[in-house]
PyMOL CGO cylinders between C-alpha atoms (Angstrom):
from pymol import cmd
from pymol.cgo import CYLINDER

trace = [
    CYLINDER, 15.85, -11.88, 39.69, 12.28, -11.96, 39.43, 0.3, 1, 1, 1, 1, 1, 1,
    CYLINDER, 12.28, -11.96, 39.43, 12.47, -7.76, 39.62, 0.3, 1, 1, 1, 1, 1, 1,
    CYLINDER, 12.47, -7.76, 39.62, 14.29, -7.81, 37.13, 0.3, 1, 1, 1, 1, 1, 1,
    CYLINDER, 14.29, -7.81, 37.13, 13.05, -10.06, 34.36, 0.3, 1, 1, 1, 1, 1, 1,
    CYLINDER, 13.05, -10.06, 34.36, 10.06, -8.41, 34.91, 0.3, 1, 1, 1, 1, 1, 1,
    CYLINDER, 10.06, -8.41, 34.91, 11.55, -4.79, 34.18, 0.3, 1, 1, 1, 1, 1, 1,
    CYLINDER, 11.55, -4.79, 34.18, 13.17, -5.72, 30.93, 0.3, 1, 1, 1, 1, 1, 1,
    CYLINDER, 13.17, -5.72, 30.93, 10.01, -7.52, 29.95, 0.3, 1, 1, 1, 1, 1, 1,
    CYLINDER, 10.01, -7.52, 29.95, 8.21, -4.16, 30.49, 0.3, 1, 1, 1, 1, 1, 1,
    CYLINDER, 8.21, -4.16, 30.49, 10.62, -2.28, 28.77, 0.3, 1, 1, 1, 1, 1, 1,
    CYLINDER, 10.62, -2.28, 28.77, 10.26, -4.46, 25.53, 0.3, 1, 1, 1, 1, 1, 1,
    CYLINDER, 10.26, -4.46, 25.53, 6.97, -4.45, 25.90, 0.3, 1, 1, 1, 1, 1, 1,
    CYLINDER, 6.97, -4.45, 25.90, 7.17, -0.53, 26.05, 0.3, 1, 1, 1, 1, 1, 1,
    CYLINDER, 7.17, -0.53, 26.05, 9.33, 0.12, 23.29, 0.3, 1, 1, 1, 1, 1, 1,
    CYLINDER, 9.33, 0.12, 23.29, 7.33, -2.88, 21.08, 0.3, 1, 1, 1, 1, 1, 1,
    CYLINDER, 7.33, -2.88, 21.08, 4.41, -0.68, 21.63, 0.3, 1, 1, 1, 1, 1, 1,
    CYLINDER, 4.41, -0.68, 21.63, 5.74, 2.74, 20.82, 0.3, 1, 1, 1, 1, 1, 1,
    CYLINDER, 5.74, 2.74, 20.82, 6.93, 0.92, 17.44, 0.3, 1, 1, 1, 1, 1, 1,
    CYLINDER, 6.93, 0.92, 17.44, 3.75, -0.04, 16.61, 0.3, 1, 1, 1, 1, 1, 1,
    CYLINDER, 3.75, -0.04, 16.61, 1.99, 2.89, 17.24, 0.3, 1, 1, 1, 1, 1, 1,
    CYLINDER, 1.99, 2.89, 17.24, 4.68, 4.50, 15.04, 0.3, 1, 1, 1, 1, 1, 1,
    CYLINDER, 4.68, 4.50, 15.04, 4.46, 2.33, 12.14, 0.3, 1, 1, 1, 1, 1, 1,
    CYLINDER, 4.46, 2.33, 12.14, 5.70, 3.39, 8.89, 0.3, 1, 1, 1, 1, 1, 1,
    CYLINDER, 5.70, 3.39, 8.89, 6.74, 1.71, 5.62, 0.3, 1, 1, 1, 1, 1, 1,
    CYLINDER, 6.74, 1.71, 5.62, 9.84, 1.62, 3.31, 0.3, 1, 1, 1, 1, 1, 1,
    CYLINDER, 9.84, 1.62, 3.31, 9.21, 0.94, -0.40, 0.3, 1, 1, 1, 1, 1, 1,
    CYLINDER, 9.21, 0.94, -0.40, 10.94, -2.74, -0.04, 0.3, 1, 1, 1, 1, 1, 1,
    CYLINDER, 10.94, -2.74, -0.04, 8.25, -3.51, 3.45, 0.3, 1, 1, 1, 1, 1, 1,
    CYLINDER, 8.25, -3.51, 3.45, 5.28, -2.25, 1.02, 0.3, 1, 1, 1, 1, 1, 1,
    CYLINDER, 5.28, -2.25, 1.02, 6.13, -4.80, -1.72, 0.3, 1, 1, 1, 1, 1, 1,
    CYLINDER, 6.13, -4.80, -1.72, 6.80, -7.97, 0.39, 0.3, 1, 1, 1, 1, 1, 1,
    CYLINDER, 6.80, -7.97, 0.39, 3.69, -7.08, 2.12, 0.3, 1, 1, 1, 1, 1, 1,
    CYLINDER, 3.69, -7.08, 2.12, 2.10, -6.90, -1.27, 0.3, 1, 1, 1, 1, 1, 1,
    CYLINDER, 2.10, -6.90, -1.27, 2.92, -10.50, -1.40, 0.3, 1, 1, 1, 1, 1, 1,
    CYLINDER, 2.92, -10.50, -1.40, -0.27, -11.48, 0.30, 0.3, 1, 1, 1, 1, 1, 1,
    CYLINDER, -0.27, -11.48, 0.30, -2.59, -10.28, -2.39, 0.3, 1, 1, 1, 1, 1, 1,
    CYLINDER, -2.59, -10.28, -2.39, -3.67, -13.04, -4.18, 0.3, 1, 1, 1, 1, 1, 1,
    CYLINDER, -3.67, -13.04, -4.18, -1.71, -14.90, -6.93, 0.3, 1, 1, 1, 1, 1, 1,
    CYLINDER, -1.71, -14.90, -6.93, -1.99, -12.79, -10.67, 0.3, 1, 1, 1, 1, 1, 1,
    CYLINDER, -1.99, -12.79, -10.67, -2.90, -9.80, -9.45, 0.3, 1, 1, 1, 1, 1, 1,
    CYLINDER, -2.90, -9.80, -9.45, -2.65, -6.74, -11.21, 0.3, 1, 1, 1, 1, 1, 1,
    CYLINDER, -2.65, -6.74, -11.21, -1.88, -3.48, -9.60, 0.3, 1, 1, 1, 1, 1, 1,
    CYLINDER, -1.88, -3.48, -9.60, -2.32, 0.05, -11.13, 0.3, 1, 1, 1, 1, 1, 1,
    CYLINDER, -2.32, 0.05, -11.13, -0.67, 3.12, -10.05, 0.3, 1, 1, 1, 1, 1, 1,
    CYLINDER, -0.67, 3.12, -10.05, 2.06, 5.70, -9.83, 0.3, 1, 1, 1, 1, 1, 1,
    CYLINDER, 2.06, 5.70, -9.83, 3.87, 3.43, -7.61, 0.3, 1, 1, 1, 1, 1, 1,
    CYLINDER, 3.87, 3.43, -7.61, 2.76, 0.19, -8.71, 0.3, 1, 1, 1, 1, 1, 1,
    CYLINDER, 2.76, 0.19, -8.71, 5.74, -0.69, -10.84, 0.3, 1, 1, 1, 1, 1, 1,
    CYLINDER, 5.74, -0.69, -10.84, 8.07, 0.19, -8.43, 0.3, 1, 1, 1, 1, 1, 1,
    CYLINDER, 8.07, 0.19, -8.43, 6.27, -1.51, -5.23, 0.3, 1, 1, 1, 1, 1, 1,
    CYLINDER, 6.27, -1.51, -5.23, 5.88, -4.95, -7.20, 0.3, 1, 1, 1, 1, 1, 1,
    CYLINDER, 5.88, -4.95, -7.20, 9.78, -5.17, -7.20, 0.3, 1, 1, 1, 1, 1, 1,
    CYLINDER, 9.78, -5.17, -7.20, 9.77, -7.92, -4.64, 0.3, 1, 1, 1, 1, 1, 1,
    CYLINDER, 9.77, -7.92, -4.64, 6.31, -9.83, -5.58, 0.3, 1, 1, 1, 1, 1, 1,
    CYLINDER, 6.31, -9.83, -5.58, 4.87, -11.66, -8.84, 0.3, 1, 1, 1, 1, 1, 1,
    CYLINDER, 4.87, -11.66, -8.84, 2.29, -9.27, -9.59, 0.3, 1, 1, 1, 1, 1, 1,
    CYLINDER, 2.29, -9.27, -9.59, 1.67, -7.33, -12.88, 0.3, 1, 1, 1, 1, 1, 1,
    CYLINDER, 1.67, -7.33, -12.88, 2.35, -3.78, -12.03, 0.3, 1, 1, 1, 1, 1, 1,
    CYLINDER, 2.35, -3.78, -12.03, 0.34, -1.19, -14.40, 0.3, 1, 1, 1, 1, 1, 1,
    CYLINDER, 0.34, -1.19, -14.40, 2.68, 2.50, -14.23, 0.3, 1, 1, 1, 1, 1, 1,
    CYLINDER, 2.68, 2.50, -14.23, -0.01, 4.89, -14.51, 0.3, 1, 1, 1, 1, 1, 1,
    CYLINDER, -0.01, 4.89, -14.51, 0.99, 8.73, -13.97, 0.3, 1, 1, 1, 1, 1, 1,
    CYLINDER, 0.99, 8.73, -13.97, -1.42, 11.39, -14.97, 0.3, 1, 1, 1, 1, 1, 1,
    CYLINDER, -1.42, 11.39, -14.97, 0.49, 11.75, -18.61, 0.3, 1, 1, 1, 1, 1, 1,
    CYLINDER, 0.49, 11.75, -18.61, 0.52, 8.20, -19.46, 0.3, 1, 1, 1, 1, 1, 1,
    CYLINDER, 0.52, 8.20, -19.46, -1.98, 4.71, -18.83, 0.3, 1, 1, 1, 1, 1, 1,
    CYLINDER, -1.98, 4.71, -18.83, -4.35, 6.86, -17.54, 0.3, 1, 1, 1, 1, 1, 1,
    CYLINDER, -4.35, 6.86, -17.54, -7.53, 6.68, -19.65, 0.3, 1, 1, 1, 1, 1, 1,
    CYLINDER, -7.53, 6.68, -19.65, -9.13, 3.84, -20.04, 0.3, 1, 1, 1, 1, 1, 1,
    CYLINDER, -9.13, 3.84, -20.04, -6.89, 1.97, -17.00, 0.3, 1, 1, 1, 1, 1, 1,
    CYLINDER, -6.89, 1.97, -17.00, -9.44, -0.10, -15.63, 0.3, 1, 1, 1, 1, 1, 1,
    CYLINDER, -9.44, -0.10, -15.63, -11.22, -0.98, -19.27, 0.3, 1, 1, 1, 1, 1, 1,
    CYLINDER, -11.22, -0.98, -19.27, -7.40, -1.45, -21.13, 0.3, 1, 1, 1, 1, 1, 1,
    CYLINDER, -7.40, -1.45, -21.13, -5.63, -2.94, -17.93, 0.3, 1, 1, 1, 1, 1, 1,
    CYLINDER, -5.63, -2.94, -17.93, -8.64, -4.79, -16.29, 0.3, 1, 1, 1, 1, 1, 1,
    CYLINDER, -8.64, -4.79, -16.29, -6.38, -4.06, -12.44, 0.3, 1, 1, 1, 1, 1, 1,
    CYLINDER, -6.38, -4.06, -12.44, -7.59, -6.13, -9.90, 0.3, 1, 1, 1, 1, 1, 1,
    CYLINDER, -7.59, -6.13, -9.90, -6.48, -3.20, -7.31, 0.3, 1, 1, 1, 1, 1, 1,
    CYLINDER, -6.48, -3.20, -7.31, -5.18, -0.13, -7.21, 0.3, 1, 1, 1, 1, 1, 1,
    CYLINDER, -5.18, -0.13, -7.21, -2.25, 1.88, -5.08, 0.3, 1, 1, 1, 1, 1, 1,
    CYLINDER, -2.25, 1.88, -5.08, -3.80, 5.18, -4.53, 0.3, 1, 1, 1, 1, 1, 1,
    CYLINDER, -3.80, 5.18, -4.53, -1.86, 8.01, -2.19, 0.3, 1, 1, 1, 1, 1, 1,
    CYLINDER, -1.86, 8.01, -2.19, -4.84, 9.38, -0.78, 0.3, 1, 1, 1, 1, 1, 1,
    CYLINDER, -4.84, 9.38, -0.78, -5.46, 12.70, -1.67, 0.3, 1, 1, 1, 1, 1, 1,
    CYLINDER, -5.46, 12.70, -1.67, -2.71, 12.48, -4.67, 0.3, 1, 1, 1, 1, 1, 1,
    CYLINDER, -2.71, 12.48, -4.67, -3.89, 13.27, -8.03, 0.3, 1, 1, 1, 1, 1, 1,
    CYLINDER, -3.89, 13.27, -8.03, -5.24, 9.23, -8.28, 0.3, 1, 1, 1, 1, 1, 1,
    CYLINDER, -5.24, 9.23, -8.28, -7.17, 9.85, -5.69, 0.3, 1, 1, 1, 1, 1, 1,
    CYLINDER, -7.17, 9.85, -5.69, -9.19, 12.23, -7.66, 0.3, 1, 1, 1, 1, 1, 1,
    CYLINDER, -9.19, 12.23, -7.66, -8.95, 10.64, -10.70, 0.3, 1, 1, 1, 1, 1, 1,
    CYLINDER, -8.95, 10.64, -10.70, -10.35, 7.01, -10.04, 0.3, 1, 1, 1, 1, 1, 1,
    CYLINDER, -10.35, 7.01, -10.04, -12.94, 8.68, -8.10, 0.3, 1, 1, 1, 1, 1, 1,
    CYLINDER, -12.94, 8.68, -8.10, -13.70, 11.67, -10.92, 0.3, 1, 1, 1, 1, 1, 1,
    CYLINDER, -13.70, 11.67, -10.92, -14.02, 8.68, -13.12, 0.3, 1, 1, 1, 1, 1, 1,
    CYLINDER, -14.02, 8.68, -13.12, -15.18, 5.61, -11.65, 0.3, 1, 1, 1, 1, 1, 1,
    CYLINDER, -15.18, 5.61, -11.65, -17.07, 7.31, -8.81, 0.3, 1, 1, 1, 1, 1, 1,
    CYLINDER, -17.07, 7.31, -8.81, -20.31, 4.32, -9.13, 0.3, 1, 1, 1, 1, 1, 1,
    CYLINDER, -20.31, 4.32, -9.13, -16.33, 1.56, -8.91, 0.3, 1, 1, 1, 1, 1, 1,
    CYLINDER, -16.33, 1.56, -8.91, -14.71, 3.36, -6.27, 0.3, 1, 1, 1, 1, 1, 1,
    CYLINDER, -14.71, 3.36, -6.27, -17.80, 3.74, -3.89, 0.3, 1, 1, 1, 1, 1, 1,
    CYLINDER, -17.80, 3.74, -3.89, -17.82, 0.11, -3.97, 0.3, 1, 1, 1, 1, 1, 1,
    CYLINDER, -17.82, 0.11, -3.97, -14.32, -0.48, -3.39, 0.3, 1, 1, 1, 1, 1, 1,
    CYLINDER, -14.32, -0.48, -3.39, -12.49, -2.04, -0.01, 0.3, 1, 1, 1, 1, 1, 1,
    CYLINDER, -12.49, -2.04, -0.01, -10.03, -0.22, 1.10, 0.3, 1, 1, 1, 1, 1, 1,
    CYLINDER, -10.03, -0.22, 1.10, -7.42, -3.38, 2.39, 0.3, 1, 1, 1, 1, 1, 1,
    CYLINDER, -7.42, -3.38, 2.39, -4.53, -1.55, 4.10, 0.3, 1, 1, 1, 1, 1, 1,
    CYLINDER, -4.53, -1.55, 4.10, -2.89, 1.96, 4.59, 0.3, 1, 1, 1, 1, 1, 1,
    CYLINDER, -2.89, 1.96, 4.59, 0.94, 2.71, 4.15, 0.3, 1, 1, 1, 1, 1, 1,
    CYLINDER, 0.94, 2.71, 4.15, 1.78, 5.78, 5.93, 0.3, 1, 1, 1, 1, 1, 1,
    CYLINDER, 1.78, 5.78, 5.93, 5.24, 6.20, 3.98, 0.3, 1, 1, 1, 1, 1, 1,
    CYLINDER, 5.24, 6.20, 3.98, 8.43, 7.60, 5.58, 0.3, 1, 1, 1, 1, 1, 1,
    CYLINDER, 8.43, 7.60, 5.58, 9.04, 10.79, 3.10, 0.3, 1, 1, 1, 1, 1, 1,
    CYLINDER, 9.04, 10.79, 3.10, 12.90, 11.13, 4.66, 0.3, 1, 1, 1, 1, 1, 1,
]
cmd.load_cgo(trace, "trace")
């Protein structure tokens, strides 16, 4: 018995580990885990709109045709949702390179594309 409790404890253990070394995120994960910011944020980016769907925040749609200039003066965003090496990316730090090389990067969302 003991044998055997202690195989199917390793196995979860196994696969619990192989998950989490795995990780990825679906759009609905990313915006309940966007609940933690703190309370009236404001988020700016191509995705925020559509990754504050399950939070409070204020969500500031920027896309490289509109909200763009001026976002931080006009929108005042408390953080931003960058892909990394998306057109944002270059933007904000094209921009605001003295902002962004003060910035915090808080967490990473590698996104399941399929």
């Amino acid at each position: 018995l003991i044998l055997v409790l202690f195989l199917v404890t390793f196995s979860n253990l196994k696969q619990y580990s192989a998950w989490t070394e795995n990780l990825t995120y679906d759009l609905p994960d990313i915006s309940k885990d966007l609940n933690t910011l703190p309370k009236g944020s404001i988020i700016a980016g191509p995705w925020a709109a559509t990754l504050s769907l399950e939070n409070p925040h204020y969500a500031i749609m920027m896309q490289d045709f509109a909200n763009k200039d001026k976002v931080i003066e006009r929108f005042r965003p408390t953080h931003i949702l960058i892909s990394k090496d998306g057109w944002e990316d270059k933007y904000f730090h094209q921009t605001y390179p003295e902002l962004m090389s003060k910035t915090v990067l808080l967490k990473e969302y590698p996104v399941r594309t399929q």
